[in-house]
C-alpha positions in Angstrom: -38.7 -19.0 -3.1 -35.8 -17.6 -5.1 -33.4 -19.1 -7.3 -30.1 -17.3 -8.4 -28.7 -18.3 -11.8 -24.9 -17.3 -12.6 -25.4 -15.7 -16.3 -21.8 -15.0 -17.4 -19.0 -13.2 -16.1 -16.7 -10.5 -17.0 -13.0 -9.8 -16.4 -11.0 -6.4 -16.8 -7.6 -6.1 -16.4 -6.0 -3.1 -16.2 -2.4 -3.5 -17.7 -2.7 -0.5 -20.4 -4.2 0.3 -23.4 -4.4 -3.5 -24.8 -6.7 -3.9 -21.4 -10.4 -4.8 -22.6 -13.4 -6.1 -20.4 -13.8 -9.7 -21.4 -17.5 -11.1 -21.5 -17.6 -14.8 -20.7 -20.1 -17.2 -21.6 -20.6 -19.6 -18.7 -19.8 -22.9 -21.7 -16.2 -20.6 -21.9 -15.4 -21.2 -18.2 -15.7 -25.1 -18.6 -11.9 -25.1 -19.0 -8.9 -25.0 -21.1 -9.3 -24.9 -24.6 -9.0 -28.2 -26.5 -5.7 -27.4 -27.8 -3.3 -26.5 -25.0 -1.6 -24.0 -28.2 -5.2 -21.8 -28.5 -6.0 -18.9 -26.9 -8.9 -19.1 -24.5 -12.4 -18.5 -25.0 -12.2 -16.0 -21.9 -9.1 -14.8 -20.6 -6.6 -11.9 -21.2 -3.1 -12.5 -22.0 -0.4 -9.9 -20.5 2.4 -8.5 -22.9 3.6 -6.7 -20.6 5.5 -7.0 -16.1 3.5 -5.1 -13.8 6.9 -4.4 -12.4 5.9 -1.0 -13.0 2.9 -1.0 -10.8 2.2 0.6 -8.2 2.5 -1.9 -5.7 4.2 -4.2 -8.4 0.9 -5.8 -9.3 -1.8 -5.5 -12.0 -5.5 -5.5 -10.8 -7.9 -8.1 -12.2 -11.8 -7.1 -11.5 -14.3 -10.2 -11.8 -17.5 -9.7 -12.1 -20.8 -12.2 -12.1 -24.0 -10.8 -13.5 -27.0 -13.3 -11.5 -30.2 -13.1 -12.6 -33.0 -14.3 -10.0 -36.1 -15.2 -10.2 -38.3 -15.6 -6.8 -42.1 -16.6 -6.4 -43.9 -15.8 -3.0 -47.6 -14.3 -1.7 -49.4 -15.0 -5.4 -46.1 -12.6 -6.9 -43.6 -13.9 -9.1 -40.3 -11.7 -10.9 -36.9 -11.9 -12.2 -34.1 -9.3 -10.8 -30.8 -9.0 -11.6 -27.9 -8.1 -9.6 -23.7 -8.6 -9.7 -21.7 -9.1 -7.6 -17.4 -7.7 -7.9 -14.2 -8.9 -6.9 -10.6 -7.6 -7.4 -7.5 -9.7 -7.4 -4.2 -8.4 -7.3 -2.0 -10.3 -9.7 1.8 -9.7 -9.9 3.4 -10.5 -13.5 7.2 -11.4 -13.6 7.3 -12.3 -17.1 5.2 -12.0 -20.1 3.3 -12.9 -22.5 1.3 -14.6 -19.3 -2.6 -16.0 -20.1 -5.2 -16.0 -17.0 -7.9 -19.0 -18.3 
């Protein structure tokens, strides 16, 4: 048997120098914040278009890091793995948050 737990995700945009790599708690992707005036707990906020782009478009890379744990012929172990998805995400105007 195997069971796959999702143990947080993280999220790089690259728009410039102000990019970072964004570690999310799995509690930080419950929602909005509270007050619809915060910033998120995970998200990236873009200052600037990607009118610039190539393509016109920033790219956002998602990750989820999974850790598994399986049983099976007397054995037992954890193993981790992740698995990566790009989006292509075209901003018109600015300052634009991604919760």
């Amino acid at each position: 048997m195997i069971t796959a737990t999702l143990d947080h995700v993280t999220v790089h945009a690259d728009d410039g120098p102000g990019s970072a790599l964004v570690r999310c708690a799995l509690g930080d992707l419950a929602g909005p914040p509270v007050d619809p005036f915060a910033a998120p707990a995970c998200g990236h906020t873009w200052t600037r278009t990607s009118r610039e782009e190539p393509g016109g478009v920033f790219t956002l890379t998602v990750t989820h890091h999974w850790i598994a744990t399986w049983t099976g012929g007397g054995q037992s172990g954890t193993l981790t793995t992740q698995t990566t998805t790009t989006y292509p995400i075209a901003v018109t105007d600015h300052p634009i948050t991604l919760h």
